[in-house]
Rosetta silent file (secondary structure, phi, psi, omega in degrees, C-alpha in Angstrom):
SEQUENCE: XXXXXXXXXXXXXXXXXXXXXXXXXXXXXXXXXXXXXXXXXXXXXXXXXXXXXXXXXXXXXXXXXXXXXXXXXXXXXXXXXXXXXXXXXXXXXXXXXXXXXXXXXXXXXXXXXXXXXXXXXXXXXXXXXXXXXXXXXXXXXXXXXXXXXXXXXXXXXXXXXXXXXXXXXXXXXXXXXXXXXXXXXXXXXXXXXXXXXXXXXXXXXXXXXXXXXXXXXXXXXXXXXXXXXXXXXXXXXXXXXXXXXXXXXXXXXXXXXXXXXXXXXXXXXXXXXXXXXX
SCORE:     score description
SCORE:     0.000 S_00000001
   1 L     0.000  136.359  171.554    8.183    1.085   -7.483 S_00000001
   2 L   -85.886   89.993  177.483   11.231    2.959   -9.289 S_00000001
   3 L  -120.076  165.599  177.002   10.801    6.523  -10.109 S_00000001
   4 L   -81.815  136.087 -132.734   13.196    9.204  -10.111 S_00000001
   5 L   -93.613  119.517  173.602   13.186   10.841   -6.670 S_00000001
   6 L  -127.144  171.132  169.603   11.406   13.915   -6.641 S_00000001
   7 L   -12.989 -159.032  150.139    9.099   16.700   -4.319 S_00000001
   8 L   -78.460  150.157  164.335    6.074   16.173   -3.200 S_00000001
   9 L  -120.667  141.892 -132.429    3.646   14.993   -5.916 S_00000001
  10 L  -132.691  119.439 -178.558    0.213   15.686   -5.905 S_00000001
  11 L   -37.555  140.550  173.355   -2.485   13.184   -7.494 S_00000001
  12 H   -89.569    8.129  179.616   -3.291   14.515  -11.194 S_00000001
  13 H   -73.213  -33.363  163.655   -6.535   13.611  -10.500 S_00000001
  14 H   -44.580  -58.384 -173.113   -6.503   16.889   -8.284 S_00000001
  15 H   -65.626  -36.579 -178.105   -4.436   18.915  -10.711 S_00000001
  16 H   -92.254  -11.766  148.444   -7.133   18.665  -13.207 S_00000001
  17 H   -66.339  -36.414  177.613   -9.517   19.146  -10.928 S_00000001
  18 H   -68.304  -37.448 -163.476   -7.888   22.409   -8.995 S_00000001
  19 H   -75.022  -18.574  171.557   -7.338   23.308  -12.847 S_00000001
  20 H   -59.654  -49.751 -166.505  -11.127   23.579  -13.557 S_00000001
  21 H   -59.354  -52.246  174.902  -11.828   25.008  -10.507 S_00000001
  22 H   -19.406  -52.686 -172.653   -9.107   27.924  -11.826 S_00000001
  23 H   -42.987  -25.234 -171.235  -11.277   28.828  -14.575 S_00000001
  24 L  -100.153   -8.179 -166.162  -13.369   30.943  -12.196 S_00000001
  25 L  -109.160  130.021  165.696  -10.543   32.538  -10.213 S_00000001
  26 L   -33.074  111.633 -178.222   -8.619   35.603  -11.507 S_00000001
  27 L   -77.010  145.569 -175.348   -4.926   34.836  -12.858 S_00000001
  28 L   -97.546 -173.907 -147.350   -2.612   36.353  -10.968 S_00000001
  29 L   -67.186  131.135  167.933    0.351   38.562  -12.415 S_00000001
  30 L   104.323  -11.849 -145.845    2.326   36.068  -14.318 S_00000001
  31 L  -160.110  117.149  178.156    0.819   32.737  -14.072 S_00000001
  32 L   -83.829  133.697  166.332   -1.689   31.751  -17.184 S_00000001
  33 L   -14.070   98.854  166.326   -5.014   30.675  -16.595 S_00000001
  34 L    96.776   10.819 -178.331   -5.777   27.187  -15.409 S_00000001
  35 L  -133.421  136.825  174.678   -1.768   27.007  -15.171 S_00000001
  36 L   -86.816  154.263  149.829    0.617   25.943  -11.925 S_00000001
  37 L  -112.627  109.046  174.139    4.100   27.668  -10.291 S_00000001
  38 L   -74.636  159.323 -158.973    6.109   24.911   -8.758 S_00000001
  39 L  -170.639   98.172 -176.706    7.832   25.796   -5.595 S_00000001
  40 L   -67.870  148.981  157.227   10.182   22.937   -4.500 S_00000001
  41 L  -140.962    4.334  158.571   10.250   23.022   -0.576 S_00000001
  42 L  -161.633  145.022  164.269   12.407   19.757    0.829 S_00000001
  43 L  -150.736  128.750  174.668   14.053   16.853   -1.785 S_00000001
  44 L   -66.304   16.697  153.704   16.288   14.349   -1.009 S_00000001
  45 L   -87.064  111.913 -163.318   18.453   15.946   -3.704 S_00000001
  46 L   -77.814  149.255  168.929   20.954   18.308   -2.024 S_00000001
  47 L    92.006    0.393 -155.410   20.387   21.485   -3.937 S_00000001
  48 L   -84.871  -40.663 -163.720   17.380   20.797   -5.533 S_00000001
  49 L  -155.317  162.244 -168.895   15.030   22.663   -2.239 S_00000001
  50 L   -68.836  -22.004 -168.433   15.495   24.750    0.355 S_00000001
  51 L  -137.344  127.459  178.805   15.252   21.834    2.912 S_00000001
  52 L  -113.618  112.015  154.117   17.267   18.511    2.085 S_00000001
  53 L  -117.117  150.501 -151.621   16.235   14.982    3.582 S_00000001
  54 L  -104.176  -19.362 -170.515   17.412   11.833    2.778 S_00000001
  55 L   -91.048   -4.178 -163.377   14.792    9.963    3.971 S_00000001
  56 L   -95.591   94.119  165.472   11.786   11.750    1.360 S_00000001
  57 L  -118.360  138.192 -157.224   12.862    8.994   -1.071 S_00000001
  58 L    11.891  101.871  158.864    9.993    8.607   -4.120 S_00000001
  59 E   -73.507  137.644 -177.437    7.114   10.531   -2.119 S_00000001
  60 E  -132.777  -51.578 -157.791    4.117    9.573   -3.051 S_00000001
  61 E  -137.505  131.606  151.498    0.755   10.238   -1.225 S_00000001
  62 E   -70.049  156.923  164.011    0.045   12.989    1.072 S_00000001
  63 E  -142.672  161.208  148.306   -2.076   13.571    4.213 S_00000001
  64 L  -169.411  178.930 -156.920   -3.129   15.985    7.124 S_00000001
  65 L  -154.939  115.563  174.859   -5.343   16.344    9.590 S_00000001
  66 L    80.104 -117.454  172.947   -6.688   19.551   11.144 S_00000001
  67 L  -112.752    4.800 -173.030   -3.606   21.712   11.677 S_00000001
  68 L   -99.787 -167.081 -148.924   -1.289   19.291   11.816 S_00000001
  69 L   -75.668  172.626  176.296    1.564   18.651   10.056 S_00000001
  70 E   -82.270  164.073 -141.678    1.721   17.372    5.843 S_00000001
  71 E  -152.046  108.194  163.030    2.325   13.368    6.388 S_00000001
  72 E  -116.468  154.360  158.698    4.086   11.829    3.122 S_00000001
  73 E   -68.133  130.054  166.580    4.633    8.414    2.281 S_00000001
  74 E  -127.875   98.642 -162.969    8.088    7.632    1.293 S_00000001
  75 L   -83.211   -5.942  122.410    7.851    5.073   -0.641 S_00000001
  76 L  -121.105   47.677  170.894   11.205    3.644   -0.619 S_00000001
  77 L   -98.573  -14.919 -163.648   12.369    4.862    2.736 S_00000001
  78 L    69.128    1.595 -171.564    9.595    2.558    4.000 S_00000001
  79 E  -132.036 -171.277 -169.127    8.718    5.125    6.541 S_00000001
  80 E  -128.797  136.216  178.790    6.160    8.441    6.470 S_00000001
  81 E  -116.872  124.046  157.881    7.857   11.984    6.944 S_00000001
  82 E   -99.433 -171.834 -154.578    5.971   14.756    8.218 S_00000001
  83 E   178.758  135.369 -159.522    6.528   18.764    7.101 S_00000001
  84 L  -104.603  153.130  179.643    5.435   21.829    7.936 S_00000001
  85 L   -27.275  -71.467 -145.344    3.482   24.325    5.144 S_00000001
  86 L   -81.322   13.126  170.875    6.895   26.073    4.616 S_00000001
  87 L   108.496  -14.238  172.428    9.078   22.390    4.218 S_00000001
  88 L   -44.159  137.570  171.652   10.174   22.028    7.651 S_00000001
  89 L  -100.821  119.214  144.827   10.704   18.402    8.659 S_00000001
  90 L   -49.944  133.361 -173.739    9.360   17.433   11.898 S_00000001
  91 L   -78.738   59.422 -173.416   10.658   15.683   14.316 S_00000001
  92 L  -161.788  108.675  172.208    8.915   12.423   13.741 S_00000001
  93 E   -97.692  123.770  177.921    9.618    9.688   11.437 S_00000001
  94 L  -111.132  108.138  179.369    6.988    7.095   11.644 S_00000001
  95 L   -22.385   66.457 -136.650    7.950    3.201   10.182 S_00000001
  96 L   -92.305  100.240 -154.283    5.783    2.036    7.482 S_00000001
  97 L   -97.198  126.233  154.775    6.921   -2.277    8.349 S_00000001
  98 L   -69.907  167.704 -166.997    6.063   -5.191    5.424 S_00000001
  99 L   -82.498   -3.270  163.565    4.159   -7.944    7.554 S_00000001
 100 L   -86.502    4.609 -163.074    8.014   -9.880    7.718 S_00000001
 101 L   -81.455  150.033   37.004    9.654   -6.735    8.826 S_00000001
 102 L  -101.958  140.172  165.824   11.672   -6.145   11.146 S_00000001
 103 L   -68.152 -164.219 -173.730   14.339   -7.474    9.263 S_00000001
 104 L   -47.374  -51.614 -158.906   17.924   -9.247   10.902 S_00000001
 105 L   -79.071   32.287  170.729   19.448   -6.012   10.693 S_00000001
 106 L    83.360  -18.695 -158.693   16.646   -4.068   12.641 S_00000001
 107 L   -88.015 -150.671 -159.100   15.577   -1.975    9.261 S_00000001
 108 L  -149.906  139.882 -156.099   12.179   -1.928    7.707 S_00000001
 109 L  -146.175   20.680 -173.891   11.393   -2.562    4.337 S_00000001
 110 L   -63.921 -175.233 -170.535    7.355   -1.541    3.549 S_00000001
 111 L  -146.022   71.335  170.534    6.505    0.278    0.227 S_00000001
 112 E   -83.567  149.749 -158.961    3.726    3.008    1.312 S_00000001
 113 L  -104.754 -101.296  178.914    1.753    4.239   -1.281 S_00000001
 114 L   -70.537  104.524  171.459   -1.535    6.299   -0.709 S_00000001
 115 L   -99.319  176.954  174.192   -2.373    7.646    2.698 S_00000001
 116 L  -172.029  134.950  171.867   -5.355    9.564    4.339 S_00000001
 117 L   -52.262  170.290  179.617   -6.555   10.767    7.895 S_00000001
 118 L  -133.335  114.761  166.895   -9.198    9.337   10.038 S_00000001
 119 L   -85.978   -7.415 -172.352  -11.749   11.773   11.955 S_00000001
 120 L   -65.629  167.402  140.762  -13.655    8.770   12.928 S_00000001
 121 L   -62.934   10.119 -175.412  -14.028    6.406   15.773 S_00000001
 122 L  -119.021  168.367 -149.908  -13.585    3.440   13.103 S_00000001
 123 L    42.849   71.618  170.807  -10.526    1.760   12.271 S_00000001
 124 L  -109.486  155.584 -159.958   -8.951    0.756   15.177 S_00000001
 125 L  -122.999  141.857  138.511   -5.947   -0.899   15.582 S_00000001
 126 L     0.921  137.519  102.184   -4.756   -2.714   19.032 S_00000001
 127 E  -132.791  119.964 -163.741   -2.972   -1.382   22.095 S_00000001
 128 L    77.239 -143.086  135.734   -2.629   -3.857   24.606 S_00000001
 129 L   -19.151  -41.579  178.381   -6.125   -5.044   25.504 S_00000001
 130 E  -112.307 -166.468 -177.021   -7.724   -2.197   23.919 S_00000001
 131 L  -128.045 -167.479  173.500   -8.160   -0.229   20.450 S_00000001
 132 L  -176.054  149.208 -166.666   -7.948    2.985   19.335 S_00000001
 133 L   -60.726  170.520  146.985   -9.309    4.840   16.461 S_00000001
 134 L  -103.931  107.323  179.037   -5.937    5.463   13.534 S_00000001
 135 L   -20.606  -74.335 -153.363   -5.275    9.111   13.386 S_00000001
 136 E  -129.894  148.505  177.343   -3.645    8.259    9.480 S_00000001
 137 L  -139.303  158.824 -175.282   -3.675    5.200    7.404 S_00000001
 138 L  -153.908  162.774 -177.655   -1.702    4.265    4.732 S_00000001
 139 L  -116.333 -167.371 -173.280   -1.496    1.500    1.878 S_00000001
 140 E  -155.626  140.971 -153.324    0.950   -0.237    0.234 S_00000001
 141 L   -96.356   -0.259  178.875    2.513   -1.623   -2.611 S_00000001
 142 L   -86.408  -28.999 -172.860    3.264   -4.801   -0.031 S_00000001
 143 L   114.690   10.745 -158.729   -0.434   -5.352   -0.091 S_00000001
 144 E  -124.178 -172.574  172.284   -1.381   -4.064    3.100 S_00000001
 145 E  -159.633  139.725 -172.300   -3.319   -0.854    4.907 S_00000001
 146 L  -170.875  102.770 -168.542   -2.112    0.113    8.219 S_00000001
 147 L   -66.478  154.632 -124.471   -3.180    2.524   10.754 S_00000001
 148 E  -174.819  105.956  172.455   -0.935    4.815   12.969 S_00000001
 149 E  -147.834  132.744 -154.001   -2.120    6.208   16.193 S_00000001
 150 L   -90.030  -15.007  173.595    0.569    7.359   18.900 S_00000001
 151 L   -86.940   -1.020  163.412   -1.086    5.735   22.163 S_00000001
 152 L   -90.489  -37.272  176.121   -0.933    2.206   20.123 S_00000001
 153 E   175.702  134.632  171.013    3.214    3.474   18.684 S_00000001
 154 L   -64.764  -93.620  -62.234    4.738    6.744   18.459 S_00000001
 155 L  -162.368   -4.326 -178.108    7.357    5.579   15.641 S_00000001
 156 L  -167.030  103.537  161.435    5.531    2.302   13.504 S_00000001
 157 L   -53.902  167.928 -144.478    2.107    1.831   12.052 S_00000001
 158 L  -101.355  155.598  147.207   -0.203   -1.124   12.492 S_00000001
 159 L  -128.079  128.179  176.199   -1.110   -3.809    9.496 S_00000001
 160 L  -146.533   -9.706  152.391   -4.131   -4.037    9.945 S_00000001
 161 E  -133.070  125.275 -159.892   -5.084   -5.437    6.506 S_00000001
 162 E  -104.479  105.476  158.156   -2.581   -8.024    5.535 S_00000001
 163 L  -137.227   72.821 -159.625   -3.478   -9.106    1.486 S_00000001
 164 L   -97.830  146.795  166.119    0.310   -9.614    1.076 S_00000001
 165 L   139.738  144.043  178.210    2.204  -12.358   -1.331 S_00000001
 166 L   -17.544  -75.902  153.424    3.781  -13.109   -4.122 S_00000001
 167 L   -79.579   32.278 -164.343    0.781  -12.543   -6.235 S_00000001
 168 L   -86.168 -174.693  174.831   -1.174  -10.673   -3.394 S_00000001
 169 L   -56.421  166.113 -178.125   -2.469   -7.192   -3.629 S_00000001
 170 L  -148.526   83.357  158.225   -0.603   -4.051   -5.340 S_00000001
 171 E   -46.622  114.713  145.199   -1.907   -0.575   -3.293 S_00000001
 172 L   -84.960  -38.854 -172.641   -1.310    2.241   -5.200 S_00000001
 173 L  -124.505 -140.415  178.797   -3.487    4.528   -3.819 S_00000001
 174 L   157.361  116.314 -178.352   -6.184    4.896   -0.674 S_00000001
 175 E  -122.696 -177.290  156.133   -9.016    7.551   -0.033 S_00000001
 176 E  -129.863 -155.203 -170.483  -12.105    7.128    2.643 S_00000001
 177 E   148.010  154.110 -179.953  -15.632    7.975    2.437 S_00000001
 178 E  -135.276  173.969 -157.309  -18.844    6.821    3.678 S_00000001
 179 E  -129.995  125.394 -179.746  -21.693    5.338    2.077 S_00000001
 180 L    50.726 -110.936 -163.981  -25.678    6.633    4.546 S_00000001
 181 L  -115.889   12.768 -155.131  -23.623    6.191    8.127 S_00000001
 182 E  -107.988   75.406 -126.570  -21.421    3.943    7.277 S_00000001
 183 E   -97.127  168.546 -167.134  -17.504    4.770    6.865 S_00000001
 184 E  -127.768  172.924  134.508  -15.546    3.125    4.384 S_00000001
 185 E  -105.596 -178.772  171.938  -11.810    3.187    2.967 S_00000001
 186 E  -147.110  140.674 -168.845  -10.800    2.346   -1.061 S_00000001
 187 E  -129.534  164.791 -167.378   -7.792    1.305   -1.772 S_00000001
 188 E  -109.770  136.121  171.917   -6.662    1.396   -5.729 S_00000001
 189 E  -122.509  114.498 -160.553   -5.501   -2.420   -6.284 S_00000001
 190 L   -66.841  -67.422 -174.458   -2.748   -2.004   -9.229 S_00000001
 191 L   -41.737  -81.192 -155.861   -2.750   -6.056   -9.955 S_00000001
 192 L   -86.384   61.572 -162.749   -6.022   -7.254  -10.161 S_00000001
 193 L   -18.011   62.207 -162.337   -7.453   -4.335  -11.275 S_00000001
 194 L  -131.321  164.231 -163.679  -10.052   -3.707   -8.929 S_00000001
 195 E  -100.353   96.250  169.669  -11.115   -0.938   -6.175 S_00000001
 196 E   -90.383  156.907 -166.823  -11.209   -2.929   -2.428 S_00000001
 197 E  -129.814  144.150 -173.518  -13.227   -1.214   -0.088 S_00000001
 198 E  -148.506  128.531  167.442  -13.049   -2.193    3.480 S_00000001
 199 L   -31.436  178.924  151.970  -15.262   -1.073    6.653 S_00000001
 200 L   -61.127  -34.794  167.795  -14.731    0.380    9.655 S_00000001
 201 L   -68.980  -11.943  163.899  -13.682   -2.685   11.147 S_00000001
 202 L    74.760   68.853  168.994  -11.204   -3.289    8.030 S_00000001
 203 L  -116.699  133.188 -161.715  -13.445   -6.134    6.738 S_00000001
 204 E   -90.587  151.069  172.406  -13.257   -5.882    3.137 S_00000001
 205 L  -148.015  120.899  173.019  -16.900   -5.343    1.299 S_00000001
 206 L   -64.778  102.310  147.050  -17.868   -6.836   -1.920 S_00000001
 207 L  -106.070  147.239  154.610  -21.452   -4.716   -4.302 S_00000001
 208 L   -59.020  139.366 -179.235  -21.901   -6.041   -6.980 S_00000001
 209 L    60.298   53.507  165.062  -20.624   -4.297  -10.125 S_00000001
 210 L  -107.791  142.068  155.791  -18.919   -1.461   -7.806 S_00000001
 211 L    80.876   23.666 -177.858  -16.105    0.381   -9.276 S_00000001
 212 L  -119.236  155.106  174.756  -16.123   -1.298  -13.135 S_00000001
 213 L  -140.915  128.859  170.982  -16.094    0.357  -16.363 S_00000001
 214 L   -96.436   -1.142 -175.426  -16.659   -2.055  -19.070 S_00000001
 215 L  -118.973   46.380  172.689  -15.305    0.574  -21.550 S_00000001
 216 L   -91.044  153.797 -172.278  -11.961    0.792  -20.236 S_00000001
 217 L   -93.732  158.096  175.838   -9.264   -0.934  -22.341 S_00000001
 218 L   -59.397  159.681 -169.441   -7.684   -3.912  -21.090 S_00000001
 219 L    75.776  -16.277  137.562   -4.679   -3.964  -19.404 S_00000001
 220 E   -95.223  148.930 -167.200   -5.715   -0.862  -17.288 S_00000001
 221 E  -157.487  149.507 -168.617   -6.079   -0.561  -13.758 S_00000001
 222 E   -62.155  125.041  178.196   -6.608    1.649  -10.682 S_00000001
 223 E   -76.728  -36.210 -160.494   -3.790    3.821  -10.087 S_00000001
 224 E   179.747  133.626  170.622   -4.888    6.538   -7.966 S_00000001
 225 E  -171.963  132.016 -154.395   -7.699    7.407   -5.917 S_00000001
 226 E  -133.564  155.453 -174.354   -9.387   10.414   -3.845 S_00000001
 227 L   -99.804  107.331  178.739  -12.537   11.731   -2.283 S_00000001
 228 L  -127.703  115.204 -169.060  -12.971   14.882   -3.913 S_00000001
 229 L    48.961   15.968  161.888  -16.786   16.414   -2.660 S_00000001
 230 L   101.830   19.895  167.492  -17.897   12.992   -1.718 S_00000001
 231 E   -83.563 -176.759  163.561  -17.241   11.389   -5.480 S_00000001
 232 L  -136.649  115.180  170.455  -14.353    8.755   -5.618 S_00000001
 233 E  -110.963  139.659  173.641  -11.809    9.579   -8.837 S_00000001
 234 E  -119.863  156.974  176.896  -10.030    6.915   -9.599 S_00000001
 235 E  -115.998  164.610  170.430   -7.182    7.241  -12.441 S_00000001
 236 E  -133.072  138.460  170.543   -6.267    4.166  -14.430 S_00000001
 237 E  -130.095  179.134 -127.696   -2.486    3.684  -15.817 S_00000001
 238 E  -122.442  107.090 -171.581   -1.279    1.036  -18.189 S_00000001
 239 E  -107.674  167.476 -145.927    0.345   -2.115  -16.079 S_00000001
 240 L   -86.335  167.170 -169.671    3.566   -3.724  -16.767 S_00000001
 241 L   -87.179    6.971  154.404    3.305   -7.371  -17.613 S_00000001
 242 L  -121.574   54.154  173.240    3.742   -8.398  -13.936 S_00000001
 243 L    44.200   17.652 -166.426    1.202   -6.392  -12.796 S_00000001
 244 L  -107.978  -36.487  169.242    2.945   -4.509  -10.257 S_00000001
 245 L   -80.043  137.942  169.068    4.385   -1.576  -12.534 S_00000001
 246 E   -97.332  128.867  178.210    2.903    1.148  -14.877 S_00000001
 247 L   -56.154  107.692 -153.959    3.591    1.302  -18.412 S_00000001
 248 L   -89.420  155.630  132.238    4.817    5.091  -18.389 S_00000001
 249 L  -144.889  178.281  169.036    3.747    6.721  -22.082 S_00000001
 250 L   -76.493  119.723  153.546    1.610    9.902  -23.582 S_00000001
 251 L    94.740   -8.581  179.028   -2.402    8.488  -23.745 S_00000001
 252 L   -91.811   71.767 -176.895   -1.711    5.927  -21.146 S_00000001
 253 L   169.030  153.867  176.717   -4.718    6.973  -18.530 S_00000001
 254 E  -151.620  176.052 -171.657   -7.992    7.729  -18.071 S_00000001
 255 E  -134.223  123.487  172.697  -10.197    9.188  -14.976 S_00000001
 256 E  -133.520  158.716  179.510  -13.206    7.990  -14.123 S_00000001
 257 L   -97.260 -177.039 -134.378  -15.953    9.163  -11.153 S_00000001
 258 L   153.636  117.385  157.322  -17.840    7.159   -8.917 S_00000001
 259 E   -64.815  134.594 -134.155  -20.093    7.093   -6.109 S_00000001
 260 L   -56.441  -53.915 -165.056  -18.977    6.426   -2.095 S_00000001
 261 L   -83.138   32.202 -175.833  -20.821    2.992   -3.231 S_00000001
 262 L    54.230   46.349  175.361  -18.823    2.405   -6.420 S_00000001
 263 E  -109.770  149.922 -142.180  -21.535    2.907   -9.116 S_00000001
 264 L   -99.493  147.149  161.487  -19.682    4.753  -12.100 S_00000001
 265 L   -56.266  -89.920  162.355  -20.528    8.518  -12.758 S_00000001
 266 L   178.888 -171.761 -169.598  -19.116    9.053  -16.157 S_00000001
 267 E  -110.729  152.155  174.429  -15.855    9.187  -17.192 S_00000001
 268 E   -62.157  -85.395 -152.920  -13.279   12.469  -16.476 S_00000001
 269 E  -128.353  143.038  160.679  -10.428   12.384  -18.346 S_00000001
 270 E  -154.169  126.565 -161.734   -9.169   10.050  -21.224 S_00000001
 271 L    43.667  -79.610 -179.855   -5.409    9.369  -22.734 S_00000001
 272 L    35.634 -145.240 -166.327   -4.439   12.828  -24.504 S_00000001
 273 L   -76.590  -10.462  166.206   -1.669   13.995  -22.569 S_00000001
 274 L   -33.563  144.657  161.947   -2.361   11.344  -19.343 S_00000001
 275 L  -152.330  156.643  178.733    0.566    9.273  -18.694 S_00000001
 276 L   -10.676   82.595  168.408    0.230    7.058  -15.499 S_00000001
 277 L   -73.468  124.636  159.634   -2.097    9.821  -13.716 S_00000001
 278 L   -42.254    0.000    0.000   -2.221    9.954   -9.972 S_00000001
């Protein structure tokens, strides 16, 4: 996807959530209620941040885990950048691969979109003989989800769900969550507008009715999506007539909740100032 290459960017399903949450917290000197202060800290624009890398090309979905470092997607570097609170780059670029990569010339050519850690034992990916849980997972605009643990490779996640192809899936986004004992991930599928949800084993699972709003207008589809206090928000943006792109305008999005098992909530947010919400 082609956007103009900027920070980090933060789902707005967040920002209007963190902005709610404001309402109860004192504004501090300067800064109006229920209102952000941006603070660039690394862009692959020299001058732009304090820290310049070439490789933070359209960032799109964050992670961490614990203490460690923040984990972006760079979604046309093909690879994940890590970053310290204050902007620091780490010394570890890890390879986000389409299922033909590597190409001739050695490079890599994946499109990661949403990522998110794993505290679990589930989702394991191969090494050798054996598995291992994946630290971080990430989706893709190739159609895939693919799991990242350094005793299977230091330097190149796993596909570990391939639903790649000319008219295959379109990842935008990717939370987890579990439903009694069971964990799951959701990945936002742009194209065919629908929420896939896949096991621990990363066996995709079908409920009935999960994740539909019949009084969404046609032509939207999930955009973005996060576990925020064990709900699933999904955003919807406006897609492009080959389903892979969002129609950017004012009024084009809405937010809707959900439960871990996809039965709808109510709805969040709808058009106003949305424009292809995160």
């Amino acid at each position: 996807m082609q956007r103009t290459r900027s920070v980090f960017r933060v789902s707005l399903v967040l920002v209007a959530v963190a902005a709610v949450a404001l309402q109860a917290i004192p504004a501090q000197a300067g800064i109006a209620r229920g209102s952000f202060r941006q603070t660039n800290l690394v862009s692959d624009v020299p001058g732009l941040a304090p820290v310049t890398d070439a490789d933070l090309v359209n960032p799109w979905g964050l992670s961490s885990r614990g203490t460690s470092p923040i984990w972006v997607s760079d979604n046309n570097a093909a690879a994940s950048t890590l970053y310290t609170g204050a902007g620091d780059k780490v010394n570890l670029t890890v390879h986000i691969p389409a299922p033909s990569d590597p190409q001739p010339d050695g490079s890599f050519t994946g499109t990661p979109t949403g990522t998110v850690s794993n505290s679990t034992s589930d989702f394991r990916i191969p090494v050798g003989p054996n598995t291992a849980p994946s630290l971080f997972l990430f989706a893709t605009e190739d159609g895939t989800v693919l799991g990242w643990n350094p005793n299977v490779d230091l330097t190149h996640a796993v596909i570990a769900v391939n639903n790649s192809g000319e008219n295959g899936a379109v990842y935008k986004g990717l939370t987890n969550g579990s439903v009694d004992s069971s964990n799951f991930l959701y990945a936002a599928n742009f194209r065919f507008g629908t929420v896939d949800v896949f096991d621990g084993q990363f066996h995709q699972k079908k409920w009935a009715g999960a994740f539909t709003d019949s009084t969404l207008p046609a032509g939207f589809a999930p955009f973005g999506i996060q576990n925020i206090n064990g709900s699933i928000y999904v955003t919807y943006a406006k897609q492009d007539a080959h389903k892979h792109d969002d129609v950017k305008g004012p009024g084009n999005g809405f937010v809707d909740i959900f439960t871990t098992r996809g039965a709808l909530v109510r709805r969040f947010a709808s058009s106003g100032s949305l424009n292809s919400p995160w």
